[in-house]
Structure formats: C-alpha cells, structure tokens
TORLO-420729 format. One line per 2 residues: number of its first residue (from 1); their letters; for each residue x, y, z of N, C-alpha, C. Coordinates in steps of 0.001 Angstrom, whole numbers, always signed. Example, Ala and Ser with C-alpha at 12.3 -4.5 7.8 and 13.67 -1.06 7.14 Angstrom:
1) as) +13190/-5690/+7800/+12300/-4500/+7800/+13200/-3300/+7800; +12850/-2250/+7080/+13670/-1060/+7140/+12900/+30/+7870
//
This chain:
1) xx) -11971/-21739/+3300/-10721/-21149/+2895/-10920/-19762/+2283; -12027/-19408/+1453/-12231/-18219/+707/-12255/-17151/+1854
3) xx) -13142/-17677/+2829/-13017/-16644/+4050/-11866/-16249/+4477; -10936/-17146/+4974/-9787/-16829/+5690/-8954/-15721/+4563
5) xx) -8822/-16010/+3219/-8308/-15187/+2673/-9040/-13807/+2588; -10181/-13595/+2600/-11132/-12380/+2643/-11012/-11435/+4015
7) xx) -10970/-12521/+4639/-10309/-11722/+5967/-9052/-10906/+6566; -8042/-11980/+5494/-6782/-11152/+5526/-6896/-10247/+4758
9) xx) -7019/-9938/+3817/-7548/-8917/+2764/-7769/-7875/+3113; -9228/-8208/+4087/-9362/-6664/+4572/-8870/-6122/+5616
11) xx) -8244/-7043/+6346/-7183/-6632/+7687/-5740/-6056/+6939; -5580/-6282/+5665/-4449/-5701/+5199/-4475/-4790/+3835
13) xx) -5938/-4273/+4120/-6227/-3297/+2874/-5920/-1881/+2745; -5594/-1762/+4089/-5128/-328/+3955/-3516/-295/+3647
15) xx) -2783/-1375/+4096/-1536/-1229/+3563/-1364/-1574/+1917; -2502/-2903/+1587/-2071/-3055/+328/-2382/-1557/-449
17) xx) -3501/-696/-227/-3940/+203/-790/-2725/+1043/-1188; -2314/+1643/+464/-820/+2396/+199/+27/+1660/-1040
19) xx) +241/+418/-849/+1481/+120/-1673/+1157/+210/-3275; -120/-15/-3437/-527/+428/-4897/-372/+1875/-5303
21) xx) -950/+2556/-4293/-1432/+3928/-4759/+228/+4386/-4663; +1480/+4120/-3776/+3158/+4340/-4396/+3049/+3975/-5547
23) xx) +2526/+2775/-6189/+2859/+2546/-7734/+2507/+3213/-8689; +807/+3549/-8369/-93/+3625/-9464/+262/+5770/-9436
25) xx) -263/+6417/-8201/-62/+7404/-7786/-1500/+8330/-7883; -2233/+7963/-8336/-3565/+8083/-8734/-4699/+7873/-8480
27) xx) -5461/+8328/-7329/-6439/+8099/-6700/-7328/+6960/-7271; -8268/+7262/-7968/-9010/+6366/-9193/-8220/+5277/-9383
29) xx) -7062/+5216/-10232/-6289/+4160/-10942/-6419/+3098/-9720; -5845/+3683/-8707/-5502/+3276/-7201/-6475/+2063/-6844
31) xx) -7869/+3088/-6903/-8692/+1915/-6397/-9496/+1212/-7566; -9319/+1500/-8974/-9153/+653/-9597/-8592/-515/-9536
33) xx) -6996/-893/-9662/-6074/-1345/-9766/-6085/-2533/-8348; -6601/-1570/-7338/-6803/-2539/-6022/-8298/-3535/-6057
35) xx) -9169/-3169/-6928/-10840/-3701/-7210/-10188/-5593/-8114; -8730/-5022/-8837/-8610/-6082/-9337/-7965/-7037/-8808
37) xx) -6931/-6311/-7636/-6445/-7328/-7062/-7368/-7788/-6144; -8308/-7553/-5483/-9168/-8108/-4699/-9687/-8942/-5349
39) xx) -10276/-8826/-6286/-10974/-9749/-7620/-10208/-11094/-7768; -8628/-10940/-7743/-7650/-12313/-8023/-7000/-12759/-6923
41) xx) -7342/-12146/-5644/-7417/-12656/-4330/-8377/-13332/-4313; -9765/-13264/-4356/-10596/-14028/-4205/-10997/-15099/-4635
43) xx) -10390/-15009/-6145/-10632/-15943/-7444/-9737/-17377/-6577; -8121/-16851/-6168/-7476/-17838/-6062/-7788/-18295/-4561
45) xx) -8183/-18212/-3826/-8305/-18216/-2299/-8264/-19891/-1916; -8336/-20467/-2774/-8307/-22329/-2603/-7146/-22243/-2132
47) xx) -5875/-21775/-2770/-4765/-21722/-2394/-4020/-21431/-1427; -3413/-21991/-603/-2472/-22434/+951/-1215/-21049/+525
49) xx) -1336/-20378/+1339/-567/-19376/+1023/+657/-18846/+2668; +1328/-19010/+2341/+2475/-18942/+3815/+2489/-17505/+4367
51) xx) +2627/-16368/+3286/+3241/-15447/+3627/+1768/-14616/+2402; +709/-14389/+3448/-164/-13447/+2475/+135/-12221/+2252
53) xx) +671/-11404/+2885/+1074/-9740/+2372/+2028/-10021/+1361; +3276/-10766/+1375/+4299/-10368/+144/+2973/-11451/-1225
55) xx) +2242/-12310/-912/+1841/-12779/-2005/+521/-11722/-2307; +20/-10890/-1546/-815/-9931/-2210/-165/-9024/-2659
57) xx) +1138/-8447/-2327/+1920/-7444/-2460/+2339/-8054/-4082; +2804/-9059/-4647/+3371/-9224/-5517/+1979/-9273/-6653
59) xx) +667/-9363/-6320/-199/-9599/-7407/-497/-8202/-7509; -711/-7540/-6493/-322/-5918/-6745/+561/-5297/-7849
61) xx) +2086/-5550/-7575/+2945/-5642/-7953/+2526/-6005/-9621; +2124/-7153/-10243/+2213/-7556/-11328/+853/-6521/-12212
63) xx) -438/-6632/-11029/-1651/-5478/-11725/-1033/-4228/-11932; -48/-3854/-11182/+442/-2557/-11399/+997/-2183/-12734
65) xx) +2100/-3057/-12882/+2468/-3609/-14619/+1592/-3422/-15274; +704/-4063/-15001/-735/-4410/-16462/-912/-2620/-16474
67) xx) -1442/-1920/-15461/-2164/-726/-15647/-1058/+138/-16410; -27/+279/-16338/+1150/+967/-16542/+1092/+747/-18104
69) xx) +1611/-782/-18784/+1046/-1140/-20128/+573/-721/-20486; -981/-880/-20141/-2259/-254/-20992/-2208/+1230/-21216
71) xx) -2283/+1642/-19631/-1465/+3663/-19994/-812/+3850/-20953; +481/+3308/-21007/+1556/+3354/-22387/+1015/+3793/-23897
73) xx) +92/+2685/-23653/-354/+2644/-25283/-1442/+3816/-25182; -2096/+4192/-24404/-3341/+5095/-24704/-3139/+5855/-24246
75) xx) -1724/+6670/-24027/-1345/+8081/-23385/+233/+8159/-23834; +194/+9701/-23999/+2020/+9837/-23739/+2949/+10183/-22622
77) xx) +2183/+10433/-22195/+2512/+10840/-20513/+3549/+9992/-20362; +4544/+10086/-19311/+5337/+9546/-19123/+4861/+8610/-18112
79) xx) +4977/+7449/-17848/+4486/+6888/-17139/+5877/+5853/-16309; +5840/+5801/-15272/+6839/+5266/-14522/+6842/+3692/-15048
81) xx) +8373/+3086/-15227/+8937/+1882/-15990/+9015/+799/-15112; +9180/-339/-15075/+9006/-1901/-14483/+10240/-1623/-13695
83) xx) +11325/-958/-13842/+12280/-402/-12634/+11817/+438/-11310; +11171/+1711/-11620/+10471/+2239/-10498/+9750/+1115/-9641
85) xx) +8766/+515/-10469/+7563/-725/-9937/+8636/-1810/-8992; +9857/-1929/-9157/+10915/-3249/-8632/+11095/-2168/-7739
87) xx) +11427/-532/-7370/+12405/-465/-6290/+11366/-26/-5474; +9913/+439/-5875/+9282/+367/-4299/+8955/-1342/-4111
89) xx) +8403/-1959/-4594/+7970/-2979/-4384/+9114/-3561/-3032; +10390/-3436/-3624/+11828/-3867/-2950/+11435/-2940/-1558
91) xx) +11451/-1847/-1906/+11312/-429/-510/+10206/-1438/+537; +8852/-1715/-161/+7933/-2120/+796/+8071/-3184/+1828
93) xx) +8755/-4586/+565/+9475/-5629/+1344/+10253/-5175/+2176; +11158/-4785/+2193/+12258/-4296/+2838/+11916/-3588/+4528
95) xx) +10764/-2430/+4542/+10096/-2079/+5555/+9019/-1702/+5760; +8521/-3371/+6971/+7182/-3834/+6587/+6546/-2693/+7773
97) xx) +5353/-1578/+7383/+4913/-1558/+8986/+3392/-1812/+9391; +3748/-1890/+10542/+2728/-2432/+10851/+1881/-1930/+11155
99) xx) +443/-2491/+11298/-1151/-1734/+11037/-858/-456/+11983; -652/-554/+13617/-502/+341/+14609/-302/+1469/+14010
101) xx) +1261/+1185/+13098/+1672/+2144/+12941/+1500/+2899/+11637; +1041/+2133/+10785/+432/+2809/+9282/-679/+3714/+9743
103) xx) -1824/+3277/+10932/-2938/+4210/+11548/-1766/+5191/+11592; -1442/+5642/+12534/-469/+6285/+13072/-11/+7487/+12400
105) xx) +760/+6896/+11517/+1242/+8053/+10531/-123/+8778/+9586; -870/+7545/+9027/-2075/+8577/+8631/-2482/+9356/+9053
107) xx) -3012/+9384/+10300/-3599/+10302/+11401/-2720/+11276/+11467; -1155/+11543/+11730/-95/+12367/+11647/-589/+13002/+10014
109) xx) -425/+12612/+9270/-223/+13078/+8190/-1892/+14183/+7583; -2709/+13633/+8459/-4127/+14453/+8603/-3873/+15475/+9088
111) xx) -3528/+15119/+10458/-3737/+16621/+10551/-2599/+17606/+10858; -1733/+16923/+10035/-470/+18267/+9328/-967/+18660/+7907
113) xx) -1894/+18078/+7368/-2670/+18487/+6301/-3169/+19582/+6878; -4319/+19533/+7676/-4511/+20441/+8404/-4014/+21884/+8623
115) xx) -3094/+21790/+9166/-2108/+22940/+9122/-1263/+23490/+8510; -1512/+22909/+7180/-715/+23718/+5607/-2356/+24751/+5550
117) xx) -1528/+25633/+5128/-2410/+26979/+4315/-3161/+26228/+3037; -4034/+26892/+3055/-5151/+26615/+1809/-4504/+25980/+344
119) xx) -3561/+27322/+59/-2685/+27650/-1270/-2140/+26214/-1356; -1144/+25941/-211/-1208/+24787/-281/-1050/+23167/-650
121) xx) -2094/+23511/+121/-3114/+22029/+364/-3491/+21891/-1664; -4103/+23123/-1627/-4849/+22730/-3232/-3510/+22630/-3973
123) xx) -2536/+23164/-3614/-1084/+22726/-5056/-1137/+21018/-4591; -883/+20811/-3526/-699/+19660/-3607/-1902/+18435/-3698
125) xx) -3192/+19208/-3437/-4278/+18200/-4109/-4058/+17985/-5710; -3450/+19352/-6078/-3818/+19024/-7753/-2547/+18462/-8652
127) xx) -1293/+18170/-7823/-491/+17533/-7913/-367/+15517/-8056; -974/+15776/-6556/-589/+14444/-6073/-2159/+13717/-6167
129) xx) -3554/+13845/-5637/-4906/+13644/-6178/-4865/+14076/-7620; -4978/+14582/-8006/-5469/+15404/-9020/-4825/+14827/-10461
131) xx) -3487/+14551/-9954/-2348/+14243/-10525/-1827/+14897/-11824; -1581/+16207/-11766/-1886/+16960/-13014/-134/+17156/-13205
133) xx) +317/+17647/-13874/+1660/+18123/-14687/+1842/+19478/-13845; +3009/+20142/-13239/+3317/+21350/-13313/+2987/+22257/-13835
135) xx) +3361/+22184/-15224/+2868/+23658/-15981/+1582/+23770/-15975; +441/+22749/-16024/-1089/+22252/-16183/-1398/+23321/-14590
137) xx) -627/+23146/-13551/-819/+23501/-12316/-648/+25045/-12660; +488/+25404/-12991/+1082/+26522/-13258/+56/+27410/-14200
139) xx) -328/+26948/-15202/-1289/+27291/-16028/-2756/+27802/-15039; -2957/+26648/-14050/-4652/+27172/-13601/-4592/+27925/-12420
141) xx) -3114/+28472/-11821/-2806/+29084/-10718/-2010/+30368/-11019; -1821/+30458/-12204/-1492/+31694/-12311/+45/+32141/-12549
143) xx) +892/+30921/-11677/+1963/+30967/-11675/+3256/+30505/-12582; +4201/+30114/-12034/+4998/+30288/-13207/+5516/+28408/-12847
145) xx) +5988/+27719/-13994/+6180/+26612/-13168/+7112/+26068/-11953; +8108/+26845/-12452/+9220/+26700/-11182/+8868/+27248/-9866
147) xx) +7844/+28341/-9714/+7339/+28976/-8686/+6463/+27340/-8106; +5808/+27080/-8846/+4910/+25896/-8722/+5648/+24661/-8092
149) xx) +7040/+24625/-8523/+7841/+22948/-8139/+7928/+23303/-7270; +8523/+24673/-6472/+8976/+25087/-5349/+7929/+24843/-4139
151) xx) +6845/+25909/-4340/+5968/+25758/-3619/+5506/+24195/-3125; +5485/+23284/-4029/+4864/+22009/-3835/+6043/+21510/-2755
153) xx) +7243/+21504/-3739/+8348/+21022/-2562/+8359/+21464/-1367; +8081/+22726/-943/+7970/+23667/+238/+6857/+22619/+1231
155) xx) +6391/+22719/+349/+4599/+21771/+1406/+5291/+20375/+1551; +5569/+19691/+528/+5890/+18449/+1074/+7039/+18263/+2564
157) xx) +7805/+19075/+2043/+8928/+19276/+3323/+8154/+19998/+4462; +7609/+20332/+4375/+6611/+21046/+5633/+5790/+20179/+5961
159) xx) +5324/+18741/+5282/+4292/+17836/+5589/+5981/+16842/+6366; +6045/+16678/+5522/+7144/+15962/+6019/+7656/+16276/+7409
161) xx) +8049/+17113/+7789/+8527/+18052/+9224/+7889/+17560/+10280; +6296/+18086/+10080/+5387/+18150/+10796/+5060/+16392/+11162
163) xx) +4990/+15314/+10069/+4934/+13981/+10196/+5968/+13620/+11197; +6800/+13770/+11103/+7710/+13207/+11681/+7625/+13760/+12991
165) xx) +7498/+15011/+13089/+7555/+15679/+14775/+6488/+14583/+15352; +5223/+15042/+14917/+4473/+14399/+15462/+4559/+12881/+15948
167) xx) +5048/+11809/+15203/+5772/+10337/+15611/+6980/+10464/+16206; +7592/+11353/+16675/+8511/+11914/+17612/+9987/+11166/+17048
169) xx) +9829/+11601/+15838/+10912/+11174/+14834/+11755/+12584/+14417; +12065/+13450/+15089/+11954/+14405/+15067/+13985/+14085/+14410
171) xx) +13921/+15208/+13068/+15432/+15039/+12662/+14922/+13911/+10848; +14388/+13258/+10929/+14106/+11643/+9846/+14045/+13030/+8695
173) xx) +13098/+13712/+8519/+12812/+14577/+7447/+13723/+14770/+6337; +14967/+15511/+6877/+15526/+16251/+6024/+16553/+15255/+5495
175) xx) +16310/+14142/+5555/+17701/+13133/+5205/+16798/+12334/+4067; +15845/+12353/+3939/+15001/+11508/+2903/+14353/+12830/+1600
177) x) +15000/+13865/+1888/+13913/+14507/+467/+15144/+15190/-389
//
C-alpha cells in the first residue's frame, strides 16, 4: 500500500507543487511546505483513499495554514489569511488540469520567459522567486515604486499574452488580470 501511494505522489507532484507554491508563493517555503506533505503522505499511506489529489490537495491545504501561522508570529509581513488559502484551494478543486496539460502550459510559460527582455525577467524574478516587496525592488533598481508595479504588471500581461497565444487560447488574457 505505501507504494501505491508513493506512486501517486510522484505522478502528481508537479501539480501538487503548483498548488502549494499558489499558496505559499515562495520558492523555498514551497518546497519546504511540499517535503512535509510528502512526509504525511507517506506516514499515512495504510490508508484506502478514493480520491488521492483532493486528499493530498487538502493536507497541502492544511500545511499551508501551519506555514502561514508560524510566519505570523516571526514576521510582520503581511502574510495571506485562511480566506485567500479557501479561494485557491476552491479555484484548484474547481479546475482540475490535467498532467498533459500542466506540461503544456509550463513549457508555454518557458519559453515566453524567454522572450521578456532581461529588465524584465529580473523584476519579476525578484518579485515573484525572490519574493521581495516593491519598494525593496524599487530601492535595488533604482526606480521609483509605481514605475516598479507597472513594469511588473507590464511583464505579467505580456507573459500572460504570450501563454495563452501559444495554447491557442488566444483572447483568455485580458479577461483574467
């Protein structure tokens, strides 16, 4: 039995990954946060389980909580509330996709990486990897912060564009940002 669950696991690690790293947002935390749910996947694996993605999705779901907690207390940062954590969790249930197509869009989303300018790529490494504050950005780039929201927004909608052309979703973009 431990196997069969180990197996699903890693046949569904790249989605559980995504659905953490929506929660957590944080590279590190990310695969932190996922080291533990693997850890209490494995622990419980005796267990007859019907529907393994929403029941890994929900222990996700609950580690995500825990990490969020602990942040709380040992940072001031604002840290996203047990509401955010309910409406992707809800978003994910809601639309499941599938491996094909999670490859898919990654690969899309590579190499429209790709084809953002340098400037960029690094606002939005040190945004979204990096996970730094605006002004923090604004501060090590020279710029001003609103120059900074813009620009980032600019790239995302330009990642965005380009994602979608490429899955021949061409139009999806501008109705979601």
């Amino acid at each position: 039995m431990a196997t069969d669950q180990l197996e699903r696991l890693l046949r569904y690690r790249r989605e559980l990954f995504s659905f953490i790293r929506a929660l957590v947002r944080n590279s590190q935390d990310t695969e932190d946060v996922f080291q533990e749910v693997a850890r209490i996947i494995v622990e419980k694996s005796s267990l007859e389980v019907d529907n393994f993605e929403a029941w890994a999705r929900e222990i996700a779901r609950r580690q995500a909580l825990a990490y969020f907690r602990k942040k709380r207390t040992s940072s001031r940062r604002f840290k996203p509330v047990e509401e955010m954590i309910e409406t992707v969790s809800a978003a994910f249930a809601g639309n499941p996709v599938a491996p094909e197509e999670s490859t898919d869009r990654y690969e899309a989303l590579r190499a429209c990486l790709q084809k953002l300018g340098e400037s960029a790529r690094k606002l939005l490494r040190m945004r979204f990897e990096e996970d730094r504050e605006y002004a923090e950005i604004a501060g090590s780039t020279g710029r001003n912060e609103g120059a900074v929201r813009r620009a980032v927004a600019r790239a995302r909608k330009a990642l965005a564009d380009c994602v979608f052309a490429r899955l021949g979703m061409a139009g999806a973009a501008g109705s979601g940002q």
